[in-house]
C-alpha positions in Angstrom: 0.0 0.0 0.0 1.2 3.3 -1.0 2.1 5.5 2.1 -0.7 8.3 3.1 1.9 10.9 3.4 -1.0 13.5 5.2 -0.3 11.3 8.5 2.3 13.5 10.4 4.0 11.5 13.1 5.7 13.2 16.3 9.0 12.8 14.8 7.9 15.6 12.3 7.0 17.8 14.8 8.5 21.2 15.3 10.7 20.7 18.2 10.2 23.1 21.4 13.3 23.9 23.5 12.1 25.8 26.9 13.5 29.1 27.5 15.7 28.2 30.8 13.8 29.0 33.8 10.1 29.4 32.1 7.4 26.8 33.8 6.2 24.2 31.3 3.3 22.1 31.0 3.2 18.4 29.0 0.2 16.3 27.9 -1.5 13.8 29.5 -1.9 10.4 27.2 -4.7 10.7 24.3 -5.9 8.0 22.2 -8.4 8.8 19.2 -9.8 5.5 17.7 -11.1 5.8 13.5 -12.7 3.4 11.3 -10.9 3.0 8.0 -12.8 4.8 5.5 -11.5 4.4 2.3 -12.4 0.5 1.4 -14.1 0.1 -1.5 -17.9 -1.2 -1.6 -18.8 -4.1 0.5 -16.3 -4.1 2.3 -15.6 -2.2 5.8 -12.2 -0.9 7.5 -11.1 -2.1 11.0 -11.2 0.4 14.1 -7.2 1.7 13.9 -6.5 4.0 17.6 -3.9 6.2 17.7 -1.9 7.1 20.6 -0.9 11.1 21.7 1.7 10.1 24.3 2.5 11.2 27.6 4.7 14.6 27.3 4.8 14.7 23.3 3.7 18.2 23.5 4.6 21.3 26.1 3.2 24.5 26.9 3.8 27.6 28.7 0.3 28.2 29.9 -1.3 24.7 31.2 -1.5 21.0 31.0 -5.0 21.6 29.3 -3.4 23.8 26.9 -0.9 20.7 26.2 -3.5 18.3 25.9 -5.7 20.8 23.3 -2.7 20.7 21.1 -2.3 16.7 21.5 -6.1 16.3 20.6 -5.6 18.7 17.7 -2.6 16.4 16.5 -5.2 13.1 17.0 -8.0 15.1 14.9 -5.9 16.0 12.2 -3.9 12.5 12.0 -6.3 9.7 12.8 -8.2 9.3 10.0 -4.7 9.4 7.6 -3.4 6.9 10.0 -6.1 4.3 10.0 -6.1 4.4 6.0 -2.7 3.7 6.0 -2.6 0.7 8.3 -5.8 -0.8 8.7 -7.2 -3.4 6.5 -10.3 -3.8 4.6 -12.8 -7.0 4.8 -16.3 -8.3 3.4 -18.9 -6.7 5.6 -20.9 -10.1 6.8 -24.8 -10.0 6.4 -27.7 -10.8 8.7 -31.5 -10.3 9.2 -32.1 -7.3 11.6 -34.9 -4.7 12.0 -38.4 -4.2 13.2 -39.7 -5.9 9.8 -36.6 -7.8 9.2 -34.4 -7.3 6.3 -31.2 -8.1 4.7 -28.4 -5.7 6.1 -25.1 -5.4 5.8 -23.3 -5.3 9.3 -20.2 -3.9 11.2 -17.4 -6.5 11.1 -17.2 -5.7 15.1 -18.7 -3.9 18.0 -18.4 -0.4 18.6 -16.0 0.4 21.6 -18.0 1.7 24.3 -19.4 4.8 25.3 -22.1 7.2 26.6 -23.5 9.6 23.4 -24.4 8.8 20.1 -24.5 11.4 17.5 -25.8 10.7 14.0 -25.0 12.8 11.4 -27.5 12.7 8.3 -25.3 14.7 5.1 -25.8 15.2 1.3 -23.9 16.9 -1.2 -24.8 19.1 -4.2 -26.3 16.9 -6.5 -28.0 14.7 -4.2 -30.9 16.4 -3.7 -33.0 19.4 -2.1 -34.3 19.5 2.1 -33.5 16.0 3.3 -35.9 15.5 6.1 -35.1 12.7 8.3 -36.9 10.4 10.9 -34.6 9.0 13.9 -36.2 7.1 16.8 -36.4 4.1 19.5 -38.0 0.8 18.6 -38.6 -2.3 20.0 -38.7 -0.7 23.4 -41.6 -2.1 25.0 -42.6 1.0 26.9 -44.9 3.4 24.8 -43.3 7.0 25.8 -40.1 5.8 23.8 -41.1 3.4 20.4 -42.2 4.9 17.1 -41.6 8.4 18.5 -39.5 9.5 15.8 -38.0 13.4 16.1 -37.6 15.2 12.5 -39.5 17.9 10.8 -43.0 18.1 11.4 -42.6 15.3 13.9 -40.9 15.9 17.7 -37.8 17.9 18.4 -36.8 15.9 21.5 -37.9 13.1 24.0 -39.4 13.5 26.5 -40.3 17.0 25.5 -38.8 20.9 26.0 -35.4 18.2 28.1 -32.6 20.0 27.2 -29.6 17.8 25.3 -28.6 15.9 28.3 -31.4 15.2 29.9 -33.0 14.3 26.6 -33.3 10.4 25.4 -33.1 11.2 21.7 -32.8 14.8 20.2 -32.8 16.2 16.8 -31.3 19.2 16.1 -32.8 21.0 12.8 -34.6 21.3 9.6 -31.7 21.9 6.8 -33.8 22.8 3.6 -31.0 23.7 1.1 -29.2 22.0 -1.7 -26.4 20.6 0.8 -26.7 20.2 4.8 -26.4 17.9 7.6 -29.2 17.5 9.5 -28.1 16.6 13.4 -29.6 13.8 15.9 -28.4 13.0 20.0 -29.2 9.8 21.3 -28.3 10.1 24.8 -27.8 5.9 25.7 -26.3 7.3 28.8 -29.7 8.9 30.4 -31.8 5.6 28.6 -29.7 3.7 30.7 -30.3 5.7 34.2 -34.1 5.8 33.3 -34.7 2.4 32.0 -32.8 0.1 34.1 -34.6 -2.9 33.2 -34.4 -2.4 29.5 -30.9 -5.1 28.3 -31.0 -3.8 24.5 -32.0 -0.3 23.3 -32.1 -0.4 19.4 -32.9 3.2 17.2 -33.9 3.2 13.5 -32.7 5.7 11.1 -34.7 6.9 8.0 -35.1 9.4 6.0 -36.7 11.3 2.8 -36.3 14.0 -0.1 -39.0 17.1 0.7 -38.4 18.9 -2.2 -36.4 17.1 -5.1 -34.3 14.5 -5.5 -31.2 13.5 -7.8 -28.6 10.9 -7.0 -30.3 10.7 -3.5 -27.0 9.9 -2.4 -26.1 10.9 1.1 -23.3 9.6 4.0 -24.1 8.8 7.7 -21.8 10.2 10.2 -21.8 8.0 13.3 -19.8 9.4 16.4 -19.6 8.3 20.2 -18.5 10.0 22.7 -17.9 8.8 26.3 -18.0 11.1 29.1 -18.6 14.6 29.2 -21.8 16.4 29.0 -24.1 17.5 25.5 -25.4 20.4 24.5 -27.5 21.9 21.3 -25.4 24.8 20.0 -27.8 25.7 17.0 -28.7 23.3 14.6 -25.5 21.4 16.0 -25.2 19.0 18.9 -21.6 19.2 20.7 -20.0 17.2 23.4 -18.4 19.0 26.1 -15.2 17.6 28.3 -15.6 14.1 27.0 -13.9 12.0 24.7 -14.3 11.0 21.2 -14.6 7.3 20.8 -15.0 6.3 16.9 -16.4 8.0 13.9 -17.9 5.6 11.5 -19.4 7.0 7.8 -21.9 4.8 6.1 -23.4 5.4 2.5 -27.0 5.3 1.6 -29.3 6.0 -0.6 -32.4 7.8 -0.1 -35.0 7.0 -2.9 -38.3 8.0 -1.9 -39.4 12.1 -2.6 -42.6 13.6 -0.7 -44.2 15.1 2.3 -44.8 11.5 4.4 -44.1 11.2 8.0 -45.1 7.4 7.8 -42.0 5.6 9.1 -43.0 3.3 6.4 -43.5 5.3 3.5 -40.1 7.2 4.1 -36.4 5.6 3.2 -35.5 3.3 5.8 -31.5 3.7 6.2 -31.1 1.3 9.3 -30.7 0.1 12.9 -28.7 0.7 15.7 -28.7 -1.9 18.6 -27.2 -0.5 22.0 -26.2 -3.2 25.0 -26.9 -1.9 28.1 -24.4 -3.9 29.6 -21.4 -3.8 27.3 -22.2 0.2 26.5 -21.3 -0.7 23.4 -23.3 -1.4 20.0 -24.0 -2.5 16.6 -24.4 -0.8 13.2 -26.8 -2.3 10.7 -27.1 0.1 7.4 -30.0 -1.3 4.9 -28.9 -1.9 1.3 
């Protein structure tokens, strides 16, 4: 494999000497785990992690200030370094859903955390307004299943709860020719409300309001563990956590109208949480 020169290792680093005498701060150790992403269809990319070490970075004013600029290393190298070292394989299949269907699913389980936050994104050329439906199934307990936030539907669950007191949350209409259109699922409060509940599973959908063209749109999966969520906008943001994994999935989204029928819309797929593990499965429709 050809190397992906954008990874940057420490040893290209610009080198910082202290000024003798000056009080300096080091990083703590980060790790920022990514899914290969560049595999090509039917086939999915292992989780790669890669590791800030322990005093790889020094500032004048704080160890937080140290371990900003270690996390901004891990942002801006992870993804590189997972392409260039992780390996591809065939994406087994199964039956999954609330009306079972063929899916395609994760080679392995996600590592565990707290917050889920699902991107929904589409390019010029896809289409116009994506609308989409996100919600929990399979629940058992009727203030959670087939309550599905989106436009012209619910903006959170239970209602007005603010992002982290909320069980799912969506963040905004999007009605132009490109957008990403924002939902929370806070597993973390689910599981500190519904004790008894071993499994939570969402479902993912989604349709064209306006007009449609490829139809083509990517899935941005991210977990966080720790930390506390807020809605900044149309945007929901973890706070003083950590980033797990980033996973992006490709769909298509063939259906064009005004339906909020769950099954009259696109249905993208399933997500199916373990309460024990804290960890979870990703089943995308194709």
């Amino acid at each position: 494999m050809e190397e992906n020169t954008t990874y940057k290792p420490f040893t290209y680093l610009d080198q910082y000497t202290p000024i003798e005498r000056t009080e300096v701060y080091y990083n703590t150790e980060k790790t920022l785990t990514l899914r290969k992403n560049d595999c090509s269809k039917g086939t999915s990319g292992n989780p790669v992690t890669l590791i800030a070490n322990a005093n790889k970075f020094v500032s004048t004013i704080s160890i937080a200030d140290a371990n900003e600029q270690a996390q901004s290393w891990l942002n801006a190298n992870t993804q590189a370094y997972a392409n260039n070292i992780g390996t591809c394989s065939i994406r087994p299949t199964a039956w999954r859903g609330a009306n079972p269907s063929c899916v395609i699913e994760s080679p392995a389980a996600l590592l565990p955390f707290d917050y889920m936050v699902i991107k929904y994104k589409w390019a010029p050329g896809a289409g116009v307004d994506l609308d989409t439906l996100t919600g929990l199934i399979n629940t058992g307990i009727s203030g959670l299943d087939n309550i599905w936030v989106g436009y012209g539907l619910v903006n959170e669950v239970p209602p007005n709860a603010i992002a982290q007191d909320s069980y799912i949350m969506w963040g905004g209409d999007i009605t132009d020719l490109t957008g990403t259109e924002t939902c929370l699922v806070n597993f973390k409060k689910l599981k500190e409300a519904y004790s008894q509940l071993n499994d939570i599973q969402v479902r993912m959908a989604g349709i064209w309001w306006k007009s449609k063209a490829t139809g083509n749109i990517d899935v941005e999966i991210t977990t966080f563990l720790g930390g506390t969520m807020t809605k900044i906008g149309k945007d929901i943001i973890n706070n003083d956590g950590q980033q797990i994994q980033q996973l992006n999935f490709s769909k298509n989204i063939s259906v064009v109208g005004h339906s909020k029928l769950i099954n009259e819309v696109t249905n993208i797929g399933y997500i199916n949480y373990s309460t024990n593990l804290s960890t979870a499965k990703v089943a995308i429709t194709y």
